[in-house]
LOFITI-858412 format. One record per residue (C-alpha): residue number from 1; residue in one letter; x, z, y. Coordinates in nm, 2 decimals. Layout:
<rs>
{n: NUM, res: A, x: X, z: Z, y: Y}
...
</rs>
This chain:
<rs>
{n: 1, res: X, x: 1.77, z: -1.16, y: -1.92}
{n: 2, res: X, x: 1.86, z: -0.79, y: -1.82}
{n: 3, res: X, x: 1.99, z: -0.58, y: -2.11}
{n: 4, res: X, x: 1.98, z: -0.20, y: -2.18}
{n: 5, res: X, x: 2.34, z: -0.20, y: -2.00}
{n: 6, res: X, x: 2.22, z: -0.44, y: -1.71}
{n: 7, res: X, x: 1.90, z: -0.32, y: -1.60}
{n: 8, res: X, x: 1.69, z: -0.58, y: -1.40}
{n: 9, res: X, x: 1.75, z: -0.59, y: -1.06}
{n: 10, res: X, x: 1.56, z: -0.83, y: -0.79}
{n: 11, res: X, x: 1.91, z: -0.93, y: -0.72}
{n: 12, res: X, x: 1.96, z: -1.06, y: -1.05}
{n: 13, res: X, x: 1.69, z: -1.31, y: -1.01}
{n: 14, res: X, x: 1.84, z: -1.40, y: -0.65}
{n: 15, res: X, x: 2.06, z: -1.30, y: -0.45}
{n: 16, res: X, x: 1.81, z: -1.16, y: -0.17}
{n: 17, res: X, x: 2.05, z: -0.99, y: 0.02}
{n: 18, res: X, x: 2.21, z: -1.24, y: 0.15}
{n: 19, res: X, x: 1.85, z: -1.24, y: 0.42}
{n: 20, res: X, x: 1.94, z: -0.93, y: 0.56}
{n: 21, res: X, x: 2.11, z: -1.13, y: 0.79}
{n: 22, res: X, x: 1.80, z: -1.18, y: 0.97}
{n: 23, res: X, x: 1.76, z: -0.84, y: 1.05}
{n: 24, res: X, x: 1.98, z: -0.85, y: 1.40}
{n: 25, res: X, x: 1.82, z: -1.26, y: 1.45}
{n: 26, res: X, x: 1.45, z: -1.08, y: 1.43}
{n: 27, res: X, x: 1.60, z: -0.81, y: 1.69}
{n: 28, res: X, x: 1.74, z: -1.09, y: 1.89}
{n: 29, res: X, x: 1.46, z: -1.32, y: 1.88}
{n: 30, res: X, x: 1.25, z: -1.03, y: 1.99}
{n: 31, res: X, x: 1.47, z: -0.92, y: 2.28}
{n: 32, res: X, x: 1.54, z: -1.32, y: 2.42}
{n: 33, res: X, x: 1.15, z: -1.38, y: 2.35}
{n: 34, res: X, x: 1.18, z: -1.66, y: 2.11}
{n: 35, res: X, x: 0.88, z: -1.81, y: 2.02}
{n: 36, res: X, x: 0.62, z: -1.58, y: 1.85}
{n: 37, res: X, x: 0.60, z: -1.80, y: 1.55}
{n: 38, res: X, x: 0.97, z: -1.79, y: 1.49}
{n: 39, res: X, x: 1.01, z: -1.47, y: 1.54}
{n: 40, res: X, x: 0.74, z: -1.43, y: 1.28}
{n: 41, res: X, x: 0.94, z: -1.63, y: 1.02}
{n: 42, res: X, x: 1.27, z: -1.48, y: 1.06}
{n: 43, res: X, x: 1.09, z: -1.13, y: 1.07}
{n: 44, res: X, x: 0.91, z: -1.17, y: 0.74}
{n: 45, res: X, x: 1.24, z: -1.33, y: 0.57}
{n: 46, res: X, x: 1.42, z: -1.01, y: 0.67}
{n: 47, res: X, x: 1.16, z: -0.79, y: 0.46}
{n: 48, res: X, x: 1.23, z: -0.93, y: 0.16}
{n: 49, res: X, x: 1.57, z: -0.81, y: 0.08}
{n: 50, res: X, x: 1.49, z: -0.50, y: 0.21}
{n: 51, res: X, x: 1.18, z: -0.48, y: -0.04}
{n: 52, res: X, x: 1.45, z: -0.56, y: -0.32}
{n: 53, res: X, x: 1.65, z: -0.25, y: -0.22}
{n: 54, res: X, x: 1.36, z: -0.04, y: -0.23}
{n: 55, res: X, x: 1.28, z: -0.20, y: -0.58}
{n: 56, res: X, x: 1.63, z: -0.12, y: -0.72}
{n: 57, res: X, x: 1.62, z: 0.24, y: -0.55}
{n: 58, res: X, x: 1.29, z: 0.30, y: -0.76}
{n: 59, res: X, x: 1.41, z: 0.17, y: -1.04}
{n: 60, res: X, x: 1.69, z: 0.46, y: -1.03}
{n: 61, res: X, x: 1.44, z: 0.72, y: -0.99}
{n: 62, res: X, x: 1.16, z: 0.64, y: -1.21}
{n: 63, res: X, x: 1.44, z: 0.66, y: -1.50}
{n: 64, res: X, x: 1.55, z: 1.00, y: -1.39}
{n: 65, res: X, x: 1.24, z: 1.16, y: -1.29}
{n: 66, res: X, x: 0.94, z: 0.95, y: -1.48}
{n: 67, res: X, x: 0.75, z: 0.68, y: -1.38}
{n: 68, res: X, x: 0.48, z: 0.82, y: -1.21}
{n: 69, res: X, x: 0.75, z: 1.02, y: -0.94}
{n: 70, res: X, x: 0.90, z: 0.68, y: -0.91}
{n: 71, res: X, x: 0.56, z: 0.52, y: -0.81}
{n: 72, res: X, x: 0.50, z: 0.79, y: -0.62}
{n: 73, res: X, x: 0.79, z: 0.79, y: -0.44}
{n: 74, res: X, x: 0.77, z: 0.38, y: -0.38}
{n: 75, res: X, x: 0.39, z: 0.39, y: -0.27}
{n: 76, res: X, x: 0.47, z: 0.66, y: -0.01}
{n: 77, res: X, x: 0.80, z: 0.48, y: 0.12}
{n: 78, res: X, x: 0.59, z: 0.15, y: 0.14}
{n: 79, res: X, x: 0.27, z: 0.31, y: 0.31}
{n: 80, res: X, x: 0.53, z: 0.47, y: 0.59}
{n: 81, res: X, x: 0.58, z: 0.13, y: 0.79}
{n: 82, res: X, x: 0.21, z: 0.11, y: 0.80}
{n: 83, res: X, x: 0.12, z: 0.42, y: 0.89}
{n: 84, res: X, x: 0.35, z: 0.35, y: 1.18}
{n: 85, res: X, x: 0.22, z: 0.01, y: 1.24}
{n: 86, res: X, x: -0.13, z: 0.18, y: 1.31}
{n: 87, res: X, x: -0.03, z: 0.42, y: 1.47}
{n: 88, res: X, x: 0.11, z: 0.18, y: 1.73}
{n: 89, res: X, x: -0.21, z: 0.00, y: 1.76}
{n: 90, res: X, x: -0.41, z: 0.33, y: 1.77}
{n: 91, res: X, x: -0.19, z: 0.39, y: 2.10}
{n: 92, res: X, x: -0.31, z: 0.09, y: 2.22}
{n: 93, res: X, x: -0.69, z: 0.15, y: 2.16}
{n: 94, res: X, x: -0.70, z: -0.11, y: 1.85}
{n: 95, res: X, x: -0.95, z: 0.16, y: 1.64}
{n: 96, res: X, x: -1.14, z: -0.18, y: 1.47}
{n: 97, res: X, x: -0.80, z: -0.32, y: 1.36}
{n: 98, res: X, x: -0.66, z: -0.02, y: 1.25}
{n: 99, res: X, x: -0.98, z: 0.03, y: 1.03}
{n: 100, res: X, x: -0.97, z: -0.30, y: 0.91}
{n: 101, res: X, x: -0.60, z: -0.27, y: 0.82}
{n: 102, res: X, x: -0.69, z: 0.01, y: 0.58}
{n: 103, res: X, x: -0.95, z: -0.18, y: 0.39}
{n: 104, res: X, x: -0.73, z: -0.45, y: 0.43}
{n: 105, res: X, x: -0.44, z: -0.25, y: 0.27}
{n: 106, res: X, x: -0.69, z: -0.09, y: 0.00}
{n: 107, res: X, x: -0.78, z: -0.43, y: -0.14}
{n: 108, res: X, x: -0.48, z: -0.59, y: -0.13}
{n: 109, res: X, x: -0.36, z: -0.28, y: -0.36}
{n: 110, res: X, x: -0.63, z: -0.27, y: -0.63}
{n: 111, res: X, x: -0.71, z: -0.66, y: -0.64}
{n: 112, res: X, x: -0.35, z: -0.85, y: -0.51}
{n: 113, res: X, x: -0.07, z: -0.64, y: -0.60}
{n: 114, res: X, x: -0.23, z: -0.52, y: -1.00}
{n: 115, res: X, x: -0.44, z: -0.88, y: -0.98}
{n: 116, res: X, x: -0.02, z: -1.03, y: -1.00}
{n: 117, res: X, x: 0.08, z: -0.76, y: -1.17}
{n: 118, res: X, x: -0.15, z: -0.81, y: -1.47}
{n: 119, res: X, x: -0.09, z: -1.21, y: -1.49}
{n: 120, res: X, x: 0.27, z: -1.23, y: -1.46}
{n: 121, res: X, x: 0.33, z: -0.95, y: -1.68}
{n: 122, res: X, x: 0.05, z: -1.08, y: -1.93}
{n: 123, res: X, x: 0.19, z: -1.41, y: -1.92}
{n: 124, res: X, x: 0.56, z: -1.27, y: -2.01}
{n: 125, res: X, x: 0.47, z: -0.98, y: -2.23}
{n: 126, res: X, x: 0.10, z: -1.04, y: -2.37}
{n: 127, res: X, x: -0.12, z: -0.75, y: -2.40}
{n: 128, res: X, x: 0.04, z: -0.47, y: -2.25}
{n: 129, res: X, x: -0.01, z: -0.07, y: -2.24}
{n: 130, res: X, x: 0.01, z: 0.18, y: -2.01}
{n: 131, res: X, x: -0.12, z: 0.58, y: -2.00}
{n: 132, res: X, x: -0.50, z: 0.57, y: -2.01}
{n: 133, res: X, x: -0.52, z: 0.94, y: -1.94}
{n: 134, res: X, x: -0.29, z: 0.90, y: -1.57}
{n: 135, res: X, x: -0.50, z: 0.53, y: -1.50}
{n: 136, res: X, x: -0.84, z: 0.68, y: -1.59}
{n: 137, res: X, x: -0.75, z: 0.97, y: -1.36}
{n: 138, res: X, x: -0.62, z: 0.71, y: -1.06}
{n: 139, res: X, x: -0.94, z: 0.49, y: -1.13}
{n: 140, res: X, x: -1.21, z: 0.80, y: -1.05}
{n: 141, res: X, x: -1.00, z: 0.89, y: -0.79}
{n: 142, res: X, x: -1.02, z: 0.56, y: -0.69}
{n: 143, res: X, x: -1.42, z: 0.57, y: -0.69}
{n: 144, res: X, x: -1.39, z: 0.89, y: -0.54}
{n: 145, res: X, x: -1.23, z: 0.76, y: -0.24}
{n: 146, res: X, x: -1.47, z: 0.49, y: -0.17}
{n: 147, res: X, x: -1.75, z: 0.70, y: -0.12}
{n: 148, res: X, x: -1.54, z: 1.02, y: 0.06}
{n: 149, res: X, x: -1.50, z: 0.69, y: 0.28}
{n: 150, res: X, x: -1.89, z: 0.51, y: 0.24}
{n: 151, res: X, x: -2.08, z: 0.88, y: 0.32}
{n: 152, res: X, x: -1.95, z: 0.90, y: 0.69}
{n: 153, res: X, x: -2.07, z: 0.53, y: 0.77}
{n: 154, res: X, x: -2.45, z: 0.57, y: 0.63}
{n: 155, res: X, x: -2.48, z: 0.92, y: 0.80}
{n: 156, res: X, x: -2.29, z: 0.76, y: 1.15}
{n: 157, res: X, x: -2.59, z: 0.66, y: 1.32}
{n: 158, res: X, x: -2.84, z: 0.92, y: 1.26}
{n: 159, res: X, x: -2.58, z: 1.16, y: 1.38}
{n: 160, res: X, x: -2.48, z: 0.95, y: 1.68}
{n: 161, res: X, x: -2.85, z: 0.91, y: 1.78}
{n: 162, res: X, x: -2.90, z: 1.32, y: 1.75}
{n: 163, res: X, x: -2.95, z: 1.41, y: 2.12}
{n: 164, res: X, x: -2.67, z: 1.50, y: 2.40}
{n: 165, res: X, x: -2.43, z: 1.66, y: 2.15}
{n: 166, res: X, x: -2.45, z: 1.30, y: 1.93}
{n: 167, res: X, x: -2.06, z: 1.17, y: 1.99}
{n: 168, res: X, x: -1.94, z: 1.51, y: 1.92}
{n: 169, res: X, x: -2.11, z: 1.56, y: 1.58}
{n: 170, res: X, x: -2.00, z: 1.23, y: 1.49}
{n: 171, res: X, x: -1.65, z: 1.28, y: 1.55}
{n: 172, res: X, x: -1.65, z: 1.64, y: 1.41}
{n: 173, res: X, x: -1.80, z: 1.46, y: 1.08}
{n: 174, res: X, x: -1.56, z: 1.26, y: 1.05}
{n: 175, res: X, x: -1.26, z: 1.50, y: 1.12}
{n: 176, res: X, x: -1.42, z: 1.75, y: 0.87}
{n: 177, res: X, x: -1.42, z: 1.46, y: 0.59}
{n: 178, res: X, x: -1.04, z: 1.37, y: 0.68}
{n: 179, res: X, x: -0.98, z: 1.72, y: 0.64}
{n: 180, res: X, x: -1.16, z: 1.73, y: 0.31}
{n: 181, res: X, x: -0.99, z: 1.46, y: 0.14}
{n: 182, res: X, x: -0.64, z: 1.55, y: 0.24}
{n: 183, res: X, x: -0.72, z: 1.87, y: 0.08}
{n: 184, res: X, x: -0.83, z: 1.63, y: -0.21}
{n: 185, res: X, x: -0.52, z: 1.41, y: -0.22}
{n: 186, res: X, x: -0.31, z: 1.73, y: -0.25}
{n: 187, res: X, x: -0.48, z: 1.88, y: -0.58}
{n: 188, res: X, x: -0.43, z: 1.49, y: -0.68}
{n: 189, res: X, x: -0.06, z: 1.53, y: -0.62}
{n: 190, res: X, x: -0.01, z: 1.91, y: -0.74}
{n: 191, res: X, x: -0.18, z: 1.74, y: -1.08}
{n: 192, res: X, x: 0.00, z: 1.46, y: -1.11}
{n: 193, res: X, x: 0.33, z: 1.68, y: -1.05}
{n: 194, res: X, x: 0.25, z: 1.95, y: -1.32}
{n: 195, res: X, x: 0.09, z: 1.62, y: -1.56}
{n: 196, res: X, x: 0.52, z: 1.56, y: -1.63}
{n: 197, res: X, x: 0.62, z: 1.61, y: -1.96}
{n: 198, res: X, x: 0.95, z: 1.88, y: -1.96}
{n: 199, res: X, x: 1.20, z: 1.75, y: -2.19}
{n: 200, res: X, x: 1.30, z: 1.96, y: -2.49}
{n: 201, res: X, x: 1.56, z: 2.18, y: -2.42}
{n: 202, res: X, x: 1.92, z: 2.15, y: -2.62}
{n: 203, res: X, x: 2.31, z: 2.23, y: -2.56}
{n: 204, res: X, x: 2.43, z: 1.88, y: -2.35}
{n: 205, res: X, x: 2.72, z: 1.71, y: -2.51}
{n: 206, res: X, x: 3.02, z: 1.54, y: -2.36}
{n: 207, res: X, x: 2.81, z: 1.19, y: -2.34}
{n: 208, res: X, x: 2.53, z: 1.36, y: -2.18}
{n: 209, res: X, x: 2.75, z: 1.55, y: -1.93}
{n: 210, res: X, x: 2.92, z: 1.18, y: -1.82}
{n: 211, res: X, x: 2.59, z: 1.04, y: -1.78}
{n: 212, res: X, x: 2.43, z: 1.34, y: -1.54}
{n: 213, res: X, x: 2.74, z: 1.28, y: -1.35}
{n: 214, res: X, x: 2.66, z: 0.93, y: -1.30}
{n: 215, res: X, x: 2.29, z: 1.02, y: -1.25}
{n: 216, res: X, x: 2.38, z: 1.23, y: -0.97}
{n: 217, res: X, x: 2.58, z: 0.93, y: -0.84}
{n: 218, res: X, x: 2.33, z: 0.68, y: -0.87}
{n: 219, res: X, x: 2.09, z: 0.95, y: -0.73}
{n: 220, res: X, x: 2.25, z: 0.96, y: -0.36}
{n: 221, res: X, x: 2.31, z: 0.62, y: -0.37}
{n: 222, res: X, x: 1.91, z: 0.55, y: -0.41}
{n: 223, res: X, x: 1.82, z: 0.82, y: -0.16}
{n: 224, res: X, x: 2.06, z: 0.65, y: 0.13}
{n: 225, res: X, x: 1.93, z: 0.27, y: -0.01}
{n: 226, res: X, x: 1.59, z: 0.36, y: 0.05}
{n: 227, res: X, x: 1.62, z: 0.60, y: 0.33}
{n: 228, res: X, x: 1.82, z: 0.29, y: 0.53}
{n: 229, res: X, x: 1.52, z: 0.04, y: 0.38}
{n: 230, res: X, x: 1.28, z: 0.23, y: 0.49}
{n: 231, res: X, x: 1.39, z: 0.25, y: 0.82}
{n: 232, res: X, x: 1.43, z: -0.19, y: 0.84}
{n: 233, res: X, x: 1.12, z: -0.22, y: 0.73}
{n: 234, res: X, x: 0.95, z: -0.01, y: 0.99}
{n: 235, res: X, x: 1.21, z: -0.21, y: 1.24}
{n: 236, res: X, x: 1.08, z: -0.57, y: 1.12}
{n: 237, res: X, x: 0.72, z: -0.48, y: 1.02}
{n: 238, res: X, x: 0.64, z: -0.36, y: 1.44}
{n: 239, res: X, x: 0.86, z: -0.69, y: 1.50}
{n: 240, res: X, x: 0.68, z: -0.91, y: 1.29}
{n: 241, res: X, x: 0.31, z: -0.74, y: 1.37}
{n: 242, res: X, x: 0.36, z: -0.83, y: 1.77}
{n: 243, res: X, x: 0.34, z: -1.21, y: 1.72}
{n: 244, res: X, x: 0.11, z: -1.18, y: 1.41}
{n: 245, res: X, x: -0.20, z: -1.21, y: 1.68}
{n: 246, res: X, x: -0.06, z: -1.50, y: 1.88}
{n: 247, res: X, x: 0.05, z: -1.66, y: 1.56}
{n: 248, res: X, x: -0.29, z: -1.65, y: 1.43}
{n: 249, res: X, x: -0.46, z: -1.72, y: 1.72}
{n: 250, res: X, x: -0.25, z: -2.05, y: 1.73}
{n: 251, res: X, x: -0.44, z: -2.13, y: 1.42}
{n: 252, res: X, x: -0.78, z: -1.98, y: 1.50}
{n: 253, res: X, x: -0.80, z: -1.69, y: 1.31}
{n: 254, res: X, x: -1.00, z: -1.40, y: 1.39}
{n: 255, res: X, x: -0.87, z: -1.06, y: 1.47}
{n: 256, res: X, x: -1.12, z: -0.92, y: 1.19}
{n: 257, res: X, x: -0.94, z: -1.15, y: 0.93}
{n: 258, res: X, x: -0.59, z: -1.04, y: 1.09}
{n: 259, res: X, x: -0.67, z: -0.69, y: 1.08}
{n: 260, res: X, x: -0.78, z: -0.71, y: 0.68}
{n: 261, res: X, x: -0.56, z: -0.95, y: 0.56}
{n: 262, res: X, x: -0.24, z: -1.00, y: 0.76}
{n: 263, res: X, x: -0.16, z: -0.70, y: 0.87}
{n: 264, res: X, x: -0.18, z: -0.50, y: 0.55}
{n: 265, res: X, x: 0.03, z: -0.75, y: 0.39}
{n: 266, res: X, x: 0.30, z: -0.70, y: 0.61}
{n: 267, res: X, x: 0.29, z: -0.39, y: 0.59}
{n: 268, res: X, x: 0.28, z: -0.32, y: 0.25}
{n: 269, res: X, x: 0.50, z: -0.57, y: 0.13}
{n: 270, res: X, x: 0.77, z: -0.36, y: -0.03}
{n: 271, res: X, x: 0.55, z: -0.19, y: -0.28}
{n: 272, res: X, x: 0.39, z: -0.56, y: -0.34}
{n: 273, res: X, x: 0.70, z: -0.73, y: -0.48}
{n: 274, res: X, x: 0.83, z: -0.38, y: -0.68}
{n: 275, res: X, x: 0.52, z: -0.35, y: -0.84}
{n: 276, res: X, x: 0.48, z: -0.69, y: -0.94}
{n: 277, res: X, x: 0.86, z: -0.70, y: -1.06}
{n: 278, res: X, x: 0.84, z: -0.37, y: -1.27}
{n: 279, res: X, x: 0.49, z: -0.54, y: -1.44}
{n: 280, res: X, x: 0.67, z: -0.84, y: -1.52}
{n: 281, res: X, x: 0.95, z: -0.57, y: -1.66}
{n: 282, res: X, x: 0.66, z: -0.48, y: -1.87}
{n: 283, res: X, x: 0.64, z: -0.09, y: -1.73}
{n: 284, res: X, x: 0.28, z: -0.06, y: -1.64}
{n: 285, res: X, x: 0.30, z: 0.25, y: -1.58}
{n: 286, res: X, x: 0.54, z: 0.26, y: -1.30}
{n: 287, res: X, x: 0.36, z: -0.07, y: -1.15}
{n: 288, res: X, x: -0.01, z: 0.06, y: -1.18}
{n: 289, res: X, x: 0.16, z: 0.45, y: -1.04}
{n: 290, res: X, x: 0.25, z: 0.16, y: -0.73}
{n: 291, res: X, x: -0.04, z: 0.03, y: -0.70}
{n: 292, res: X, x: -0.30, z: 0.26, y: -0.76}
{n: 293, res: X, x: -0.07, z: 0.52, y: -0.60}
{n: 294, res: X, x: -0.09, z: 0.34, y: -0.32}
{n: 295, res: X, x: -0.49, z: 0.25, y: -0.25}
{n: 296, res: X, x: -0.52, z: 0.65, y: -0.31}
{n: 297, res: X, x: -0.23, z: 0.72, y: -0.02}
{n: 298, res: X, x: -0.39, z: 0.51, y: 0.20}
{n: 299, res: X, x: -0.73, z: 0.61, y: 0.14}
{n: 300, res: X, x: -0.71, z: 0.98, y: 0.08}
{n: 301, res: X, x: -0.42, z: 1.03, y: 0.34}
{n: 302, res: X, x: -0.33, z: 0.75, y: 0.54}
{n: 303, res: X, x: -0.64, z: 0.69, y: 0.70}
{n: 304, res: X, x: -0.76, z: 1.13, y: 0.72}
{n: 305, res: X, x: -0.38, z: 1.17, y: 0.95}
{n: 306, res: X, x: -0.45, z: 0.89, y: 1.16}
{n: 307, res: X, x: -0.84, z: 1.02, y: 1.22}
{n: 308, res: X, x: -0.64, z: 1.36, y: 1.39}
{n: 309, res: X, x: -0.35, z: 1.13, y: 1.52}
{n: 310, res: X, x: -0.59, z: 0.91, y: 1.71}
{n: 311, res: X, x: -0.75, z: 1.26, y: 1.90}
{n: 312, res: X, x: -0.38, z: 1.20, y: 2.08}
{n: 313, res: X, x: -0.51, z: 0.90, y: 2.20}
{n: 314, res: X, x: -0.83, z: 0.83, y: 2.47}
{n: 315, res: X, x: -0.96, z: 0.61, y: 2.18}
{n: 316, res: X, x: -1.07, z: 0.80, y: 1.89}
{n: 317, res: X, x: -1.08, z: 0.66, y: 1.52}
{n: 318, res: X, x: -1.39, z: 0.76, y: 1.30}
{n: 319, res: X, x: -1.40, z: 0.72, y: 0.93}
{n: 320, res: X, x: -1.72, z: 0.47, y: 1.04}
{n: 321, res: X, x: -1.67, z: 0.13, y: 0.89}
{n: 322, res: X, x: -1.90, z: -0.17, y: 0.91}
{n: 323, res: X, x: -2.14, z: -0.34, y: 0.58}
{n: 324, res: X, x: -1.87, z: -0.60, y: 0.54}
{n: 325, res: X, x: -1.61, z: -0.38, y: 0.45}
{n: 326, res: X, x: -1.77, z: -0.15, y: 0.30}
{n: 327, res: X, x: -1.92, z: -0.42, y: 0.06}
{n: 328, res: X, x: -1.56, z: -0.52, y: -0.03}
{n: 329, res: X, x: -1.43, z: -0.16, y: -0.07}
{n: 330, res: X, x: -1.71, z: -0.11, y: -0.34}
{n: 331, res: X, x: -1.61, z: -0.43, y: -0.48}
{n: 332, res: X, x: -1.23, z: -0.35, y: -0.58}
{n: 333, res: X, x: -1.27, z: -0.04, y: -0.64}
{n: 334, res: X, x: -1.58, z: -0.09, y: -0.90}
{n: 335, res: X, x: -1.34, z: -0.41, y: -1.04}
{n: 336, res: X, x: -0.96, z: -0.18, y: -1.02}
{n: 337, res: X, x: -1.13, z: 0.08, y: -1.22}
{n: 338, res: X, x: -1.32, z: -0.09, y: -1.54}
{n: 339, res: X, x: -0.95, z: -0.32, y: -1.59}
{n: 340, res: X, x: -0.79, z: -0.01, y: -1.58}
{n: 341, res: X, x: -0.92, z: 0.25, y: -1.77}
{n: 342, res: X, x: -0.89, z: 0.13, y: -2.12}
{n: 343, res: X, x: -0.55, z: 0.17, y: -2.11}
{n: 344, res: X, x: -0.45, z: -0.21, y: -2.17}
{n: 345, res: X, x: -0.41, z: -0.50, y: -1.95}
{n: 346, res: X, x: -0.39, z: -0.92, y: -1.97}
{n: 347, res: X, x: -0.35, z: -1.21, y: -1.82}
{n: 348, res: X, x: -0.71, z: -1.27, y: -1.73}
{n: 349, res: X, x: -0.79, z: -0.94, y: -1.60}
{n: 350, res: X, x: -0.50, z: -1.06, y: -1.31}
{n: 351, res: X, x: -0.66, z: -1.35, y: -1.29}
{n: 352, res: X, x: -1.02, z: -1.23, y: -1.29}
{n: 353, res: X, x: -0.87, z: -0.95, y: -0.99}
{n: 354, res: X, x: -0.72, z: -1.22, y: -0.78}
{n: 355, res: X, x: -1.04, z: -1.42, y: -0.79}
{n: 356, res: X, x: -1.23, z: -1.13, y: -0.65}
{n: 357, res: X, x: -0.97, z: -1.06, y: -0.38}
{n: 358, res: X, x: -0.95, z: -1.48, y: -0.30}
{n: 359, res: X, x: -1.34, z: -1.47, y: -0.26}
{n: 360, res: X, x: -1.30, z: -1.18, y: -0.01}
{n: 361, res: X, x: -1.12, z: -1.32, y: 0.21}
{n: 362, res: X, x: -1.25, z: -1.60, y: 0.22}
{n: 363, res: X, x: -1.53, z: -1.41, y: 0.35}
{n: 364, res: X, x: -1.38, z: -1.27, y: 0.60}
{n: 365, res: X, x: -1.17, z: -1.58, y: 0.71}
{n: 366, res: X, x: -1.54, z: -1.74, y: 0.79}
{n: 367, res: X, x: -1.66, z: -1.41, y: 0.95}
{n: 368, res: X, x: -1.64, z: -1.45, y: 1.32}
{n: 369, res: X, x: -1.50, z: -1.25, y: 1.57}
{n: 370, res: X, x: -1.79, z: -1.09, y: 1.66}
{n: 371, res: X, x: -1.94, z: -0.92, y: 1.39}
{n: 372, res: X, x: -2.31, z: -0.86, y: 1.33}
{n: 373, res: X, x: -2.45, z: -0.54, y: 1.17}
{n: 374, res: X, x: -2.20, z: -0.31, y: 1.28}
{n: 375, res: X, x: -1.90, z: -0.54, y: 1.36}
{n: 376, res: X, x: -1.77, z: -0.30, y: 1.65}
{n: 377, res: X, x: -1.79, z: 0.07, y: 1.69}
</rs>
């Protein structure tokens, strides 16, 4: 058990590191084409100790600059592999599967990642507490982001079927909402940022002075840990994500399913396992900041950049998504916001959230490929 002198570390629980050995195998597996699902496997094995870096780097930084910076920090490290990820497939004219990955990533956030977060800490800790102010404020955002992400879908047809100028509206509605709600996610941030608490100023003694030293230490160390993470993760996620389709085609899946369900998971892997450590840490805070954090990145600035990325591209993404997903984007984020905004969390609220998000896909496992009611765009 970690002790105020031995902080937890995911290396305490096991010695992860020693899988960052299949970093250069993944490379090499890629390069000498191995077999897609192999490649797979070693791919996703190399993630994990990488995840535990980024875990222990947080860890470093939500004690010296709060937990909310530290969640902050995690969700937009974890989000940056899949933000590349989509952008890759946006090159390649995959608009439906990058759209899907969003929602994908979305729910995976709000029901998976706090759904294990809330049982395993719960389990460990009982009832546990976190900032009701900072979670009610992440919940309406939360709301908020649904429907800055719903309005362009009803309004999509009536302004594609508008005459000659049709396509162009549509598109310039949904740049103007990205727009909107980037401006949105930055008042979020500039909030959150002035929210900190500034610690009461007095004269520093010796023991203080030893421990900034150390701080400052500890600081770089994090910075180059997660900057060098980062980077493998990005490596082994665009790795892993060229055999996810043949791999799931060998067990006839459909892309729709791969798009909302694989994909995000690779890709926001990292911020999976911290959060889900730091809950069973029983910090709450810094696991919903993850979390919640993360659904709102994704949402409120994830998917606006890639709407302008995409005009790089001959295929062009609009914020236009079909009844299926917008059904389940109502779902968790209706769900993620009533378990979160009294302030207190238990095992059954993880357990109720994780049979929401197992119901889903489930759903979309059974969907087929070709979607009715607005399955393509």
């Amino acid at each position: 058990m970690a002790t105020r002198n031995q902080p937890f570390r995911p290396s305490n629980l096991l010695n992860l590191n020693l899988l960052l050995i299949f970093i250069p195998v993944a490379l090499i597996g890629k390069a000498l084409r191995w077999s897609d699902l192999l490649v797979f496997a070693v791919s996703g094995l190399a993630i994990m100790p990488l995840s535990g870096m980024i875990g222990e780097a947080t860890e470093t930084l939500s004690e010296k600059f709060g937990q909310r910076i530290g969640g902050l920090i995690n969700a937009t490290l974890g989000n940056a592999a899949e933000l590349i990820i989509t952008i890759i497939a946006l090159s390649a004219g995959l608009t439906e599967l990058v759209k899907a990955s969003i929602v994908g990533s979305i729910l995976g956030n709000l029901l998976l990642v706090t759904g294990f977060s809330f049982l395993l800490g719960g389990l460990k800790h009982g009832l546990q507490t976190f900032e009701r102010r900072a979670a009610a404020m992440n919940a309406t955002l939360v709301i908020l982001a649904f429907l800055a992400l719903a309005i362009p879908s009803g309004f999509d047809e009536v302004l594609l079927n508008s005459g000659a100028g049709g396509p162009g509206r549509e598109l310039f509605f949904s740049e103007g909402i990205a727009l909107i709600i980037i401006v949105l996610y930055a008042l979020s941030l500039i909030y959150t940022l002035r929210e900190r608490q500034p610690r009461l100023g007095h004269t520093p003694d010796e023991t203080e002075e030893e421990e900034a030293r150390h701080t400052q230490i500890d600081l770089r160390r994090s910075f180059i840990m997660l900057a060098l993470a980062t980077i493998g993760i990005v490596l082994m996620s665009e790795t892993l994500v060229g055999t996810v389709e043949p791999v799931a085609q060998g067990f006839g899946l459909s892309q729709f399913f791969i798009g909302i369900i694989i994909v995000p998971f690779i890709g926001n892997v990292a911020e999976h396992i911290v959060a889900v450590q730091v809950a069973y840490k029983n910090r709450m805070d810094l696991s919903l900041s993850i979390s919640l954090g993360s659904s709102l990145q994704i949402a409120l600035f994830v998917a606006p950049v890639l709407v302008f990325v995409s005009l790089l591209f001959p295929q062009k993404l609009l914020l236009v998504f079909n009844p299926y997903e917008l059904v389940a984007l109502a779902t968790a984020s209706i769900v993620a916001a009533l378990v979160s905004q009294d302030g207190e969390s238990n095992w059954l609220e993880g357990a109720m959230l994780l049979v929401v998000y197992l119901i889903l896909a489930l759903a979309f496992f059974l969907l087929p490929s070709a979607l009715p009611g607005g399955g393509t765009h």
